[in-house]
DODO-810683 format. One record per residue (C-alpha): residue number from 1; y, x, z. Coordinates in Angstrom, 3 decimals, m for minus. Layout:
NODE,NUM,Y,X,Z
...
END
This chain:
NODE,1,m0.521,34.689,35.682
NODE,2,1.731,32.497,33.772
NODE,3,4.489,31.393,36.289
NODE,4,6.604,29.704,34.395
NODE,5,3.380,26.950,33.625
NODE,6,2.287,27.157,37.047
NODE,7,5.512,25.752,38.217
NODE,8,5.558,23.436,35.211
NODE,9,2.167,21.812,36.432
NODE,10,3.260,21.862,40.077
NODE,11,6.054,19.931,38.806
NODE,12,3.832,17.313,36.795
NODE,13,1.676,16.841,39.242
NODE,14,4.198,16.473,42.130
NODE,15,2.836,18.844,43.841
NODE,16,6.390,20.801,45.163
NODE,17,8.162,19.111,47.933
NODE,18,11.176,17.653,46.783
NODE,19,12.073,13.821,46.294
NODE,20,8.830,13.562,44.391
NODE,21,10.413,11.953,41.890
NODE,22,8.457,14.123,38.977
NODE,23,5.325,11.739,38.953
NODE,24,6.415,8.508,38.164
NODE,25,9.502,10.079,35.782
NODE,26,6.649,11.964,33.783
NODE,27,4.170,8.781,33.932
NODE,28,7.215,6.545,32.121
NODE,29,8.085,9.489,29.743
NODE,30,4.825,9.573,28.412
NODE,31,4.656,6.230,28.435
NODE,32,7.514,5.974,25.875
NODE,33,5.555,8.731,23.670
NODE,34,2.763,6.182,24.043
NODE,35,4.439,2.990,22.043
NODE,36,6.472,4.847,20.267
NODE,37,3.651,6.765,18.443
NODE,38,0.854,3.498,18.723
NODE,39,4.474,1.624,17.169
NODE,40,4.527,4.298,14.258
NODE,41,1.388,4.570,13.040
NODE,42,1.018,0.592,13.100
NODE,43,4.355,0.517,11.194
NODE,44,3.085,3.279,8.627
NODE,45,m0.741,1.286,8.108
NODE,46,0.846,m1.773,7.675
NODE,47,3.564,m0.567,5.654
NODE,48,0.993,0.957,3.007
NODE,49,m1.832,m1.458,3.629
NODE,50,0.396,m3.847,2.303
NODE,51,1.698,m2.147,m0.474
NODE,52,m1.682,m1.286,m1.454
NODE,53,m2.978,m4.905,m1.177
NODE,54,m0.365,m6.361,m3.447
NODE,55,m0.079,m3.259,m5.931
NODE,56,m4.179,m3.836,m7.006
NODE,57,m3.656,m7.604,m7.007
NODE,58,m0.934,m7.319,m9.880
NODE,59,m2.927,m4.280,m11.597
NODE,60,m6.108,m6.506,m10.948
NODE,61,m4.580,m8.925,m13.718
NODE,62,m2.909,m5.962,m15.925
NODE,63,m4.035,m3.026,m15.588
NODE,64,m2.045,0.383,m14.762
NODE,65,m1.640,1.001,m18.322
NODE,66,m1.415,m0.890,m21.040
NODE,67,m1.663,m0.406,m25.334
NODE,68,m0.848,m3.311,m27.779
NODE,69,1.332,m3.350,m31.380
NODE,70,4.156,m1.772,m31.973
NODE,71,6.103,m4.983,m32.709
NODE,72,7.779,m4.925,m29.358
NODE,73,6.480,m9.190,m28.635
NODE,74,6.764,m9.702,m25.558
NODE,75,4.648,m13.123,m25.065
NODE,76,1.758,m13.861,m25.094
NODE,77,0.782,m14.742,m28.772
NODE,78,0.608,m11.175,m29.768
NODE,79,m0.371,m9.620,m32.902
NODE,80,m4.014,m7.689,m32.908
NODE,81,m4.680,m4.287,m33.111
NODE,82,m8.097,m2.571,m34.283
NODE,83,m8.533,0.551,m31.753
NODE,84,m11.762,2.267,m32.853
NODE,85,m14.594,4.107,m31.085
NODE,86,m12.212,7.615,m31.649
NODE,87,m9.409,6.139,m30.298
NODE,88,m10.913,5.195,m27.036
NODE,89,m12.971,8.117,m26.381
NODE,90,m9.723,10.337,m26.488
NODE,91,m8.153,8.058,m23.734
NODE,92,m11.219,8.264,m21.901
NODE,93,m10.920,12.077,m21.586
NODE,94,m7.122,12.133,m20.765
NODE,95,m7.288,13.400,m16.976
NODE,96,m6.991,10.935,m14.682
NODE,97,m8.190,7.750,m16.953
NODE,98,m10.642,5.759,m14.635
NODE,99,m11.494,3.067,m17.326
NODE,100,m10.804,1.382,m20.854
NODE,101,m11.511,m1.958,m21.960
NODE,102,m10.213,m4.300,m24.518
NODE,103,m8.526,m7.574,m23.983
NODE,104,m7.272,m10.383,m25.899
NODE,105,m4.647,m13.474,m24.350
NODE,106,m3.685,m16.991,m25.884
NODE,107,m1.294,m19.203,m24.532
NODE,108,m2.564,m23.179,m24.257
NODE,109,m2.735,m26.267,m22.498
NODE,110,m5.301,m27.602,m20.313
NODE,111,m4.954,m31.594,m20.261
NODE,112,m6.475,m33.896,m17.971
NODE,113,m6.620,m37.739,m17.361
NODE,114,m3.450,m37.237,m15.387
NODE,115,m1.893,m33.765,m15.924
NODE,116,m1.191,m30.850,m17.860
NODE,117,m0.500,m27.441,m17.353
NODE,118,0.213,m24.946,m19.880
NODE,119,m1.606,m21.153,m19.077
NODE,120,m2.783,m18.305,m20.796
NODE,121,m6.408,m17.531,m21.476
NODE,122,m7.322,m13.708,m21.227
NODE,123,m10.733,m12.356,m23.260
NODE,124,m12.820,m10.398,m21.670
NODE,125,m15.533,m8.543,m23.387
NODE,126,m19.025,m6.536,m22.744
NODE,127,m16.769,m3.954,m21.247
NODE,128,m14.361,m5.693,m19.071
NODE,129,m14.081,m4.599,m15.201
NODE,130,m15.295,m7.470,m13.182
NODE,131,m14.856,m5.558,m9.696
NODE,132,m11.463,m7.317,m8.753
NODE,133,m12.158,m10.768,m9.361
NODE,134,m15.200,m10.422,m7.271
NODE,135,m12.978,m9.652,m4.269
NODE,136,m10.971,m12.586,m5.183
NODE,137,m13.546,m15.141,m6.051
NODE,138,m13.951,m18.083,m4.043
NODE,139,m16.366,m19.890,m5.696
NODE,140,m19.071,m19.757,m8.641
NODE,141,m19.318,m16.615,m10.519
NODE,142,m18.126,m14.215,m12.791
NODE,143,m18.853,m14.566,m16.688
NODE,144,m21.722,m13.347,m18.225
NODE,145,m20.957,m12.136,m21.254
NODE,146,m22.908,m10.529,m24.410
NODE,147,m21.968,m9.214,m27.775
NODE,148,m24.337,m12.189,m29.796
NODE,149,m23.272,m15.749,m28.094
NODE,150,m19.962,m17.006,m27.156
NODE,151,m19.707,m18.417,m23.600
NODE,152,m17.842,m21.536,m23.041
NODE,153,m17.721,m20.526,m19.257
NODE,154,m13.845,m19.898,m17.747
NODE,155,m12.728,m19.135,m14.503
NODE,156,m9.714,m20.678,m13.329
NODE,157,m7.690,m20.268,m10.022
NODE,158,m8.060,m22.477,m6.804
NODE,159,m4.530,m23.672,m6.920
NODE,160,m4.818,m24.703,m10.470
NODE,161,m8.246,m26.369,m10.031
NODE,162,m6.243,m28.206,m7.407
NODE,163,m3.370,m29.379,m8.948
NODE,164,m5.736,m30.321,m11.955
NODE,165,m8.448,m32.225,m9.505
NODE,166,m11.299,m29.935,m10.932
NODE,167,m13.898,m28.449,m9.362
NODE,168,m16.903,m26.443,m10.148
NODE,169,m19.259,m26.994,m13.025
NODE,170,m16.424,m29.555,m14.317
NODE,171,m15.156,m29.815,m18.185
NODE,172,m12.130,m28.297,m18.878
NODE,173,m10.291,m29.276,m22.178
NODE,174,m7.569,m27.240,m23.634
NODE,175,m5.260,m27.511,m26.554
NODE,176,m3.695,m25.094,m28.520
NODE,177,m1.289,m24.535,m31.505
NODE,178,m1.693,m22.687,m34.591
NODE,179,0.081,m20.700,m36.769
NODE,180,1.037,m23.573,m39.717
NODE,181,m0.191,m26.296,m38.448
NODE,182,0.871,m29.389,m37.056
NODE,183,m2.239,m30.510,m35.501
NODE,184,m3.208,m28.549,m32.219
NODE,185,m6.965,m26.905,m31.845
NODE,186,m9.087,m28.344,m29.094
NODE,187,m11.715,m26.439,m27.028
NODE,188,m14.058,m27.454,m24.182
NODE,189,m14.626,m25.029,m21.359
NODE,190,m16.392,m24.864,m18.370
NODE,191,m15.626,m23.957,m15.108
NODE,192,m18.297,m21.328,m14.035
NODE,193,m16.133,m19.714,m11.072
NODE,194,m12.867,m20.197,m9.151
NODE,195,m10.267,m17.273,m7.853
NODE,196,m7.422,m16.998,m5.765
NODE,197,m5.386,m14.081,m5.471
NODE,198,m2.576,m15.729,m3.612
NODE,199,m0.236,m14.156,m5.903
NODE,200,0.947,m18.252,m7.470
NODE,201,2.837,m16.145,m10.177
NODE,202,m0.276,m14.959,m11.736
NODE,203,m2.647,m17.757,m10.503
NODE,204,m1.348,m20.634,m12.617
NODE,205,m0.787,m18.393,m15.614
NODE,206,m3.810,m16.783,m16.270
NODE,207,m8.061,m17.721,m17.162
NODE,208,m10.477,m15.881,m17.639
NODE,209,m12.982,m16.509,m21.102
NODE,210,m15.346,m14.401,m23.367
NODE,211,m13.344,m12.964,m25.629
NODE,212,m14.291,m14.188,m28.668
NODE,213,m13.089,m17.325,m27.893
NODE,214,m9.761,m15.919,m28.346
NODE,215,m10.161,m13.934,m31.022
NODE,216,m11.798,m17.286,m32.975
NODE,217,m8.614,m19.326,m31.621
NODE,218,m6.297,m16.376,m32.941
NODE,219,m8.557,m16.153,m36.413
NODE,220,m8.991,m12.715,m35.606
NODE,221,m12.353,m10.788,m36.694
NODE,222,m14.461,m9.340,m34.258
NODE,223,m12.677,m6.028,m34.329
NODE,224,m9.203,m7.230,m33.465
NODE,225,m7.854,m7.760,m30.116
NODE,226,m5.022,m8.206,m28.164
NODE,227,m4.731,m4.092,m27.101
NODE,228,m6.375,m1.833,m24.371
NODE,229,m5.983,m2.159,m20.759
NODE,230,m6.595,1.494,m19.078
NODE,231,m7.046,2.071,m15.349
NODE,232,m6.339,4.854,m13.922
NODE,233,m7.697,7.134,m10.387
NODE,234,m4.669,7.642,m8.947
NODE,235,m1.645,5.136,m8.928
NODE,236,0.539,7.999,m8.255
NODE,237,m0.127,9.652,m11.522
NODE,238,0.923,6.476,m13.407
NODE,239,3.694,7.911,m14.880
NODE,240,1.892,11.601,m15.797
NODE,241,m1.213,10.151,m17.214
NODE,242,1.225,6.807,m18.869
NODE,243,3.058,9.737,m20.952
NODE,244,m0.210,11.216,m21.797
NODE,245,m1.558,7.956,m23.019
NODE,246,1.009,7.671,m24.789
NODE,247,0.909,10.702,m27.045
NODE,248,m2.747,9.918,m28.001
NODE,249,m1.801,6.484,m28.851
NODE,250,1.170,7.609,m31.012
NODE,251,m1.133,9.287,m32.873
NODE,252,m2.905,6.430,m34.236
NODE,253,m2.081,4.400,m37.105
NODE,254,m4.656,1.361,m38.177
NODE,255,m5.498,0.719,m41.599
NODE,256,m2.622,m1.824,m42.596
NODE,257,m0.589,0.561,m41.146
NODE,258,m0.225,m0.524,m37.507
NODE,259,1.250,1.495,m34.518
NODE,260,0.537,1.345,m31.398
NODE,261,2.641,0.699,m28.033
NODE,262,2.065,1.888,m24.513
NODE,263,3.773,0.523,m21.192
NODE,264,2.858,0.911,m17.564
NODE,265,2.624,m1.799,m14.965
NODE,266,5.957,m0.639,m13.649
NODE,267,7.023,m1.483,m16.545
NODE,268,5.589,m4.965,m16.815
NODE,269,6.235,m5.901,m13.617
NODE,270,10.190,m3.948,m12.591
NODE,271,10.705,m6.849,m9.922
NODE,272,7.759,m6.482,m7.820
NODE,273,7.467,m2.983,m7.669
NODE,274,10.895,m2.787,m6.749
NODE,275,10.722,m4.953,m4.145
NODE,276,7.325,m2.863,m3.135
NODE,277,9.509,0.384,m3.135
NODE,278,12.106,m1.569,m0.257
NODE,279,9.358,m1.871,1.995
NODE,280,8.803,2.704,1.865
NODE,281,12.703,2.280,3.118
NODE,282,11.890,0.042,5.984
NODE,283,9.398,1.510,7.272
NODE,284,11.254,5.049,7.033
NODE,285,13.971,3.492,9.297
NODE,286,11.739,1.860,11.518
NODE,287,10.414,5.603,12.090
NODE,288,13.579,7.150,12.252
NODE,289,14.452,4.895,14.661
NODE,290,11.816,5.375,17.171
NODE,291,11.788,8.909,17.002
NODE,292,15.131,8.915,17.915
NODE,293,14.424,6.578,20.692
NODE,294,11.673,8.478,22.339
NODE,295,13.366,11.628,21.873
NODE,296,16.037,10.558,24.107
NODE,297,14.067,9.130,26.620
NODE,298,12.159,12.366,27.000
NODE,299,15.662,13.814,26.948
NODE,300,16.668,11.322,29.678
NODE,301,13.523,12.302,31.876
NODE,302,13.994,15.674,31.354
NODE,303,17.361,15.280,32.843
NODE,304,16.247,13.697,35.912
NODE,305,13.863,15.917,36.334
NODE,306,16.332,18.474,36.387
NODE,307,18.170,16.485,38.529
NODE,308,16.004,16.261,41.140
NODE,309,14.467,20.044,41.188
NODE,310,18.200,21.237,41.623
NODE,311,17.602,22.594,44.801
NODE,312,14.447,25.341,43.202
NODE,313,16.129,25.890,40.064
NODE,314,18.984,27.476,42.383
NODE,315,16.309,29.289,45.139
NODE,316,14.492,30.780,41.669
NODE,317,17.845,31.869,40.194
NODE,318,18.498,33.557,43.653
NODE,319,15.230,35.323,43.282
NODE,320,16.014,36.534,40.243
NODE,321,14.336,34.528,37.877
NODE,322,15.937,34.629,34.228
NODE,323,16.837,31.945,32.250
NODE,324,14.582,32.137,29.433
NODE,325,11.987,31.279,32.157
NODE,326,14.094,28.527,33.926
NODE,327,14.233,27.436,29.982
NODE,328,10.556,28.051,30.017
NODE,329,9.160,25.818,32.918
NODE,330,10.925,22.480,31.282
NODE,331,10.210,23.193,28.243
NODE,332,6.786,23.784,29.757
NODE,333,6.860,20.010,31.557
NODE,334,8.404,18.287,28.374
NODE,335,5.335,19.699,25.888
NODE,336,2.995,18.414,28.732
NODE,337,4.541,14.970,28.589
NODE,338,4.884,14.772,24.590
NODE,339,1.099,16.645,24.061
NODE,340,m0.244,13.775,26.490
NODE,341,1.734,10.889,24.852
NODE,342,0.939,12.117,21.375
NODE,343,m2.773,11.882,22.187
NODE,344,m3.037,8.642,23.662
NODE,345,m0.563,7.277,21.076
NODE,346,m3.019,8.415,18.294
NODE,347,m6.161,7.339,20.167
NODE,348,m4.719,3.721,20.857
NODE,349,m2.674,3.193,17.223
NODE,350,m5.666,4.372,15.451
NODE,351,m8.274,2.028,17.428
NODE,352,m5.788,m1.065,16.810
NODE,353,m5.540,m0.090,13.423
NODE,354,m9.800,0.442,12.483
NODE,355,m10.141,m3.012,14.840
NODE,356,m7.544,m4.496,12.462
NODE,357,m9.325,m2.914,9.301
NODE,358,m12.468,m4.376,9.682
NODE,359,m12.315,m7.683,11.734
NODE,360,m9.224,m8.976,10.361
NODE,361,m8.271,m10.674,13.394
NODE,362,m4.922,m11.177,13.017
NODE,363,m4.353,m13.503,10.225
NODE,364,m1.217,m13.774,7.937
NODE,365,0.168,m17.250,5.827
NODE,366,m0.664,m16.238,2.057
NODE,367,2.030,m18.325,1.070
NODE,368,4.758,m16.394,2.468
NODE,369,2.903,m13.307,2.939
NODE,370,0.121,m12.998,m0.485
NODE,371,m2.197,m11.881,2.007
NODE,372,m4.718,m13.699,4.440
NODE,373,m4.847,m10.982,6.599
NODE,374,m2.393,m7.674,8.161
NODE,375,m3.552,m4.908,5.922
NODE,376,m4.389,m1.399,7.198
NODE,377,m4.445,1.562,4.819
NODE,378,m5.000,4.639,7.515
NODE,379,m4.740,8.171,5.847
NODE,380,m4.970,11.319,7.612
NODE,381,m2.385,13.083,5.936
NODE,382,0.093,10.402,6.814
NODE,383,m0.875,10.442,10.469
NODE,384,m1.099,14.589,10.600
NODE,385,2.590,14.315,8.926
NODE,386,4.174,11.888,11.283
NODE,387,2.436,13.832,14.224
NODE,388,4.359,17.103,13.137
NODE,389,7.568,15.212,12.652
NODE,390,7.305,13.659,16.148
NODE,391,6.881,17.082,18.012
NODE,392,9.239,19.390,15.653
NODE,393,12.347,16.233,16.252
NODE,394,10.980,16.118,20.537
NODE,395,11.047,19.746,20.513
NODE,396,14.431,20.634,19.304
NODE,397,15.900,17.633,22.061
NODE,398,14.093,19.568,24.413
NODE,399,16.190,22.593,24.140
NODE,400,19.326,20.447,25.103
NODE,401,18.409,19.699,28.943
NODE,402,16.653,23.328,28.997
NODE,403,19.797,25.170,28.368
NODE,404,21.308,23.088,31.325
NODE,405,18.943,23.781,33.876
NODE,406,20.248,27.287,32.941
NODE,407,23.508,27.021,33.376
NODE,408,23.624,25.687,37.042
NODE,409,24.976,27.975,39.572
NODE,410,22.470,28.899,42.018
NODE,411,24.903,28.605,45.230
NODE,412,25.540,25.360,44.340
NODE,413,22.057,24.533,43.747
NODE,414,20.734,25.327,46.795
NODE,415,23.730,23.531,49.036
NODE,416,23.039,20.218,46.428
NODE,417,21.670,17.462,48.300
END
């Protein structure tokens, strides 16, 4: 028989006379374990949920990975590139590369009776990866496009359409200016589906056409375009498979002797992911914090646990008992209360989490927040990782009251009242 657990369940469960003072200090200790761990792994699914969210919204309107000309232009009247079948199929088999497609961008005007709004139209061709604006559309469609007819279909955002007074099925003229020319080109869209990302930054810049539409507006031929856009399986590889990317598309040199360029979305967009990286620091602190905060109060309860069983901790040291065992028994009681607390934390931060997942029932202002809803991105490495780090940091404040129940003089003990 085990003695040292006996006594350490005895204790739990109250069931040595004495003050009885073990149940409801046990029942509040694991209570703490309880919120602390349900607070955590909230903290950690939000944390990345939202990162997550707002990370595919901006690669949802450029890509992880990026190739245009070498001529280091940085708007959006670029000058075309002619990648060929070769050149794609080698980034297609660099490890890690999820998906190529072309894309082309103009910069315009849109005029109405009573506004105007300069934006940017982006191409899209027979290859282009319609699976975020799906998620994003809120009405209409997405464009049907084929490699023998031009569509005069767009897709515009909600707040634009707004601002604008347009709707669905409407007429949308835009204007734009050309290379030599004093007169600006007109062209007449229409509006065959409506997004909103609630990201405003990219909202009222960017529309979605068939691609030759820009490549006609840039006088390109059919084989020039704007550069690649490359997604990728893993946005933690960005940099490893960017740098990889980048040596195939080194290698290339057009015809009239053009090079190509290669930048990640990091480095298109420095700001936001920045200000996505603060968010890893807050909720490290917020972790930190309650770790340390239900470490000492199982510290705390440990103590008056101690405390109270004074009086047996001194009749067991007269009876010979050493004190690695004292050690034993609370160290015994304090894995009980963190093993119990650890479950139920998991069980109940998990279930809030999945409920949050898939109803979306608590609901978020998009215009302070981008988001319509608190995101939830659950991983099971995450949640096996802060489960380790929660017992390792409990168990080493454990050791602290331990070593005092060992030190207390057993004639003392006994007499304590």
């Amino acid at each position: 028989m085990n003695l040292e657990l006996f006594i350490a369940r005895k204790i739990q469960s109250g069931g040595l006379t004495g003050k009885k003072l073990a149940g409801p200090v046990t029942k509040v200790a694991t209570l703490g374990i309880i919120l602390g761990m349900v607070v955590m792994i909230l903290s950690l699914a939000i944390g990345f949920g939202f990162k997550k969210e707002i990370r595919e919204k901006i690669t949802g309107f450029g890509a992880h990975i990026q190739i245009m000309n070498y001529d280091y232009n940085q708007s959006y009247e670029t000058n075309p590139i002619a990648p060929d079948s070769s050149l794609i199929k080698a980034i297609e088999n660099v490890t890690g590369v999820k998906h190529v497609q072309k894309f082309a961008t103009k910069p315009g005007m849109i005029k109405t009776n009573d506004a105007i709004q300069g934006i940017v139209l982006k191409g899209a061709g027979t290859d282009f990866d319609w699976s975020f604006f799906k998620t994003i559309l809120t009405e209409g469609d997405t464009l049907s496009i084929s490699d023998s007819v031009r569509s005069n279909d767009i897709l515009i955002s909600r707040k634009l359409a707004q601002m604008l007074h347009l709707s669905l099925g409407d007429d949308l003229r835009m204007y734009f200016l050309q290379k030599n020319k004093i007169a600006p080109r007109a062209r007449k869209f229409r509006i065959h589906g409506i997004f909103d990302s609630n990201l405003p930054e990219f909202d009222m810049i960017y529309a979605i056409v068939d691609i030759k539409q820009v490549q006609r507006l840039n006088n390109w031929s059919p084989a020039q375009v704007s550069g690649l856009e490359i997604w990728i399986n893993n946005f933690n590889d960005i940099e490893k498979v960017g740098n990889e990317v980048r040596s195939v598309a080194s290698a290339f040199i057009g015809n009239n002797g053009t090079m190509l360029r290669t930048r990640t979305i990091l480095d298109m967009q420095p700001q936001i992911f920045g200000w996505l990286d603060l968010l890893d620091m807050n909720v490290l602190v917020i972790l930190v914090l309650i770790m340390i905060v239900a470490g000492f109060n199982m510290v705390s309860g440990l103590l008056i646990l101690i405390l109270e069983r004074t009086n047996m901790i001194g009749i067991l040291k007269a009876l010979g008992i050493q004190n690695g065992s004292l050690r034993k028994i609370f160290i015994y009681l304090a894995t009980f209360i963190v093993g119990r607390g650890l479950i139920w934390g998991n069980f109940i931060g998990v279930t809030l989490s999945l409920i949050q997942k898939y109803t979306g029932i608590i609901k978020l202002d998009p215009e302070n927040y981008y988001l319509e809803t608190v995101p939830i991105q659950l991983s099971f490495l995450h949640l096996l990782i802060l489960n380790a780090v929660t017992i390792i940091i409990t168990t080493l404040m454990m050791f602290g009251p331990s070593y005092l129940a060992s030190k207390i003089s057993p004639v003392k003990a006994i007499r304590f009242d």
